[in-house]
N, C-alpha and C positions, 0 to 999 in steps of 0.2 A: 686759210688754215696753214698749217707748218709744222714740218717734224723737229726734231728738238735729239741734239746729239751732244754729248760729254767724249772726250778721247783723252784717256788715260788725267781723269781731272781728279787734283789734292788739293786738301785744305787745312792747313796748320795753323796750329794757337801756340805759339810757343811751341815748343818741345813737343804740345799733344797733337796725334794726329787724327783730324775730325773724318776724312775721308779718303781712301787709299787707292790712288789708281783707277777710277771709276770710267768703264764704256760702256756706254747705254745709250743707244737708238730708241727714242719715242718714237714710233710713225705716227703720219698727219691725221688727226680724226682719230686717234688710239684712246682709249683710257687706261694710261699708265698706273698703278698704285706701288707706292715705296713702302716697304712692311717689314717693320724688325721693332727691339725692345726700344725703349727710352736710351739714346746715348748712341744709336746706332749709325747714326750721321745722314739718316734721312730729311730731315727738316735743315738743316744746315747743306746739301744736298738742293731741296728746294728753292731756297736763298742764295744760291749761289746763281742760277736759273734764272731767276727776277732780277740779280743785279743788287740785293743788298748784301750781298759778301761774295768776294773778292778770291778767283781760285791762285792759290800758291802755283799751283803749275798744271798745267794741261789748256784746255782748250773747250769754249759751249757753243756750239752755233743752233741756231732757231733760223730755221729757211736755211737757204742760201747765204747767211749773216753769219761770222763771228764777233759773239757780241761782249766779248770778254772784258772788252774796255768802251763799253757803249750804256749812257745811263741810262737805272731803270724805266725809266720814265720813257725812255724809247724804243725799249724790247717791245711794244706791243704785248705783253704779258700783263696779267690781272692775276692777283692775287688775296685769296680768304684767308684769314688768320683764324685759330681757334678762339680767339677772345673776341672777332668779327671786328674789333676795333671801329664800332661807330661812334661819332661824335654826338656824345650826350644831351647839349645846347642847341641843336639841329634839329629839326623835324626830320621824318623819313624823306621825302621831298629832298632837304638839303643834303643828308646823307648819302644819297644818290645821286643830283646834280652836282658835289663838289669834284671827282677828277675832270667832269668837262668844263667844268668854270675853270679849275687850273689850268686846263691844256687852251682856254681861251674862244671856247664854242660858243657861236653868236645865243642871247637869253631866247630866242625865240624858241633856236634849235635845242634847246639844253630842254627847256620845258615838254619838247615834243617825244624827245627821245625818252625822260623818266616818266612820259607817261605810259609808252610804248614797253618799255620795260617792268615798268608796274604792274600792269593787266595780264602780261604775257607771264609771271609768276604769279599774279594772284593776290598783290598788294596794292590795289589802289584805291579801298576804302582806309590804307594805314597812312595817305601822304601826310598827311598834319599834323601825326602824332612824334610823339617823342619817345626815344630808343626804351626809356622807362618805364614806360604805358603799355610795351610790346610780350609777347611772350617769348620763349627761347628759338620758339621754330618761326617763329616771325620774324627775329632780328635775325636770324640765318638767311631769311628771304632777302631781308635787306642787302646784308652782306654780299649775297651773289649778286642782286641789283645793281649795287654801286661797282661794282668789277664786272656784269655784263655790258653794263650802257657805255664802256669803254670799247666794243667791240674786238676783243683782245683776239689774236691768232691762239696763243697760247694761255688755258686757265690752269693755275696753280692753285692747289686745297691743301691745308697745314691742318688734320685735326678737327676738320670741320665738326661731325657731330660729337666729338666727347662730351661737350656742354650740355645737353640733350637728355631728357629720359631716354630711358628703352625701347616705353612704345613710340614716341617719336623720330627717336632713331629710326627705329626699323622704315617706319612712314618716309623719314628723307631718303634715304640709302636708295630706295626705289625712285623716287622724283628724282635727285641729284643725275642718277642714271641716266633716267627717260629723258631729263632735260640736254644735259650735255652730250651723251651719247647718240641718241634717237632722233631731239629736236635740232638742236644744233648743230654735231657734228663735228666740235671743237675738239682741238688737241687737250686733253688733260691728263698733269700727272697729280694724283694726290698721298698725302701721306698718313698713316695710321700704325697702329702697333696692335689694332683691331684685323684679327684674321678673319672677324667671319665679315667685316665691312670687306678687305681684299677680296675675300671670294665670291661675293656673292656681284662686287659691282667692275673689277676688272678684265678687263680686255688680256692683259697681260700681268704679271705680279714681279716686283724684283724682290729679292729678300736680300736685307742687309745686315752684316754686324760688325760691332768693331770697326765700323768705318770701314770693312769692306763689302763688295759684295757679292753675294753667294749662289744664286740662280736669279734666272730671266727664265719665266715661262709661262701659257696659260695656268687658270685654278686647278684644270685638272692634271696639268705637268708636275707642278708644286706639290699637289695631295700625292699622286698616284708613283711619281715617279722620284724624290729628294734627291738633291747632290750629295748632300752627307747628313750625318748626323743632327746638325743644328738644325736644318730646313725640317728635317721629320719630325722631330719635337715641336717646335715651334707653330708649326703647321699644321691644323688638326685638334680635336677636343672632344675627349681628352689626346694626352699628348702621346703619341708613340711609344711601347715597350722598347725599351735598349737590355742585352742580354749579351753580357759576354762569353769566349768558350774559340770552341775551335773546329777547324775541319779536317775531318778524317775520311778514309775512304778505304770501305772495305767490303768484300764480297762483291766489286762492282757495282760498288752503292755512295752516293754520295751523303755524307750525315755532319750534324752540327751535332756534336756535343758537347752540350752544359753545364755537364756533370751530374745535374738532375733527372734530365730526360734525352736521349737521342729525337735528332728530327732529321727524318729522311727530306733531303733535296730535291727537288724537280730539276735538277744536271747535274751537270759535270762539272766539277771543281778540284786544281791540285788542293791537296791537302794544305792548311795552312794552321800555325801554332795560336795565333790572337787575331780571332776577326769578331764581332758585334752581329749579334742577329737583333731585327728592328721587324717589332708586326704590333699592327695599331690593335687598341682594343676591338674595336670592330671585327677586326679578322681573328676570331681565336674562337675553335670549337671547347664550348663548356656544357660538364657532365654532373649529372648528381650522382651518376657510379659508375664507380671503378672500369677505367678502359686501360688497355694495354697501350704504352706511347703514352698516359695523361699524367699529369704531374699534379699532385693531392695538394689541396690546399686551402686554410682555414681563413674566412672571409672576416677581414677587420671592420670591413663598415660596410653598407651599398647606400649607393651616389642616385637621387633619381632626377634625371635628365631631362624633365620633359616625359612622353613616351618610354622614351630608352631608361635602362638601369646597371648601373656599371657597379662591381665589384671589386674590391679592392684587398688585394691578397700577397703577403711575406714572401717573398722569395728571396734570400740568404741575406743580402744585407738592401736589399730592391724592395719597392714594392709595385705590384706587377697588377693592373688596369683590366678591366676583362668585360664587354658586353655581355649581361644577361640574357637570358632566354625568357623571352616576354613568361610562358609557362611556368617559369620556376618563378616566382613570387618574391617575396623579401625576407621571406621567415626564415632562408637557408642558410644555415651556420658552416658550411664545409660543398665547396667542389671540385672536381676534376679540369684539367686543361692542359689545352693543345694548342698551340699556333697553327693554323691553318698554312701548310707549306706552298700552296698557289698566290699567299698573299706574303710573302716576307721577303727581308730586304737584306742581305750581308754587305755589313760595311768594313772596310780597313780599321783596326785597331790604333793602329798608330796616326793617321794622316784622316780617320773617321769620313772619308769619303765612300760613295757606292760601290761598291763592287757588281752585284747582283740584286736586282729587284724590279 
């Protein structure tokens, strides 16, 4: 296995720039996930790693190797696409044996290793079939197959389950885990724009946008603690309250006001003119009456979740996210609220980074 390092790595198309400065240490055995919107320069990020794009400036090495002018074919990297890219005219059999036929592995050995890789996922009543005849989460087996029986130091995943229903999803997210993580041991970074696949299967999360990027942390760094603004929306579902207002301090009290409601601070803060209070729906005590500190407010819709049920409520030109109280029901046309001050985060107005949280 082998870790997998970017030092200060860009990548330009013309004028646009796909990824800005980027340093990230994978450790060996990590599962890395890369997590931001469509456009964010994650998968372009991936590709750079494997060797099919080419960094404008910086530097990748895997091991001890910088491999920035080394082709892919000789990173020792395996790579899944989201379209799994099997070849249609092939049996699973052939879709499997074709990187060792290319790198030139005696037919003996070729046949022993896809059978070895076959069993060991769970596809070796599929060799003679054809990619057509497969289901989704079958040809995904495949896909890893043909990129495991390469024995690769480093696996690269592009989007693996978006092709997927839901409940199959959720079914890989946990096998992809178990296998690479648990059985294996293998370095992998993958890429999604799917937070709860991030969370639920990473060792570590980086979040990107704009081609740059924006923390490195475990799921519960990410959730519990954001660098700024983007990462707390983005992260999370629903997405973070953002509230602007400011800090004042008076009677030896630290308080955000709103304009609508004062929120006393759990510290000490200089007073400031534009900072952002940020607290997820989860964290917000809601009332069906009248408390002193709650701010009134008439429910547009309620959201149900699963279990959970979220309300949705005007606040000036916002609208402001709020977990229900299993007890109060759905027939509620009007409640009370409060940000829970042990859970809230003040960010910089202007530079939208953490201050406090």
């Amino acid at each position: 296995m082998a870790r997998v390092l970017l030092k200060n790595v860009t990548k330009k198309f013309g004028n646009v720039i796909a990824v800005s400065r980027l340093n990230l240490e994978i450790k060996d055995g990590e599962f890395m996930v890369l997590l931001g919107p469509s456009g964010c320069g994650k998968s372009t990020t991936l590709r750079m790693i494997a060797g099919l794009e080419t960094p404008t400036e910086g530097e990748i090495w895997i091991g001890d190797q910088l491999v920035n002018e080394i082709d892919p074919t000789k990173r020792n990297t395996a790579m899944v696409f989201q379209s799994y890219a099997l070849y249609p005219h092939m049996t699973v059999f052939g879709n499997i044996e074709f990187p060792l036929r290319m790198a030139g592995v005696p037919k003996q050995e070729r046949a022993k290793k896809v059978k070895e890789v076959a069993e060991f996922l769970g596809i070796s009543e599929l060799l003679n079939r054809k990619p057509s005849e497969l289901s989704g989460g079958q040809q995904q087996r495949v896909a890893l197959a043909r990129a495991l029986v390469r024995e690769p130091e480093v696996f690269l995943l592009d989007e693996p389950l978006s092709n997927l229903d839901a409940k199959i999803r959720t079914q890989m997210r946990f096998e992809l885990k178990k296998l690479l993580s648990y059985d294996l041991g293998i370095t992998t970074i993958y890429v999604t724009h799917d937070q709860v696949e991030a969370m639920t299967m990473a060792d570590r999360i980086a979040v990107m946008n704009k081609g740059v990027l924006q923390q490195v942390g475990t799921p519960n760094e990410i959730f519990y603690k954001p660098a700024n603004t983007f990462v707390g929306t983005f992260v999370g579902s629903p997405p973070m309250n953002l509230i602007e207002g400011e800090i004042i301090v008076k009677d030896n009290k630290t308080l955000f006001n709103a304009g609508e409601f004062l929120l006393e601070l759990p510290m000490e803060m200089e007073a400031r003119e534009k900072v952002i209070l940020g607290f997820r729906p989860q964290h917000v005590e809601v009332s069906k009456d009248a408390k002193e500190g709650f701010v009134k407010g008439k429910l547009l819709g309620i959201e149900k979740l699963g279990v959970e049920s979220y309300g949705h409520i005007p606040y000036g030109n916002l609208e402001i996210v709020v977990q229900l109280p299993e007890s109060m029901g759905t027939s509620v046309k009007e409640v009370y609220w409060k940000p829970r001050a042990d859970r809230i985060y003040i960010f910089d107005a202007k530079t939208r980074e953490l201050i406090y949280g």
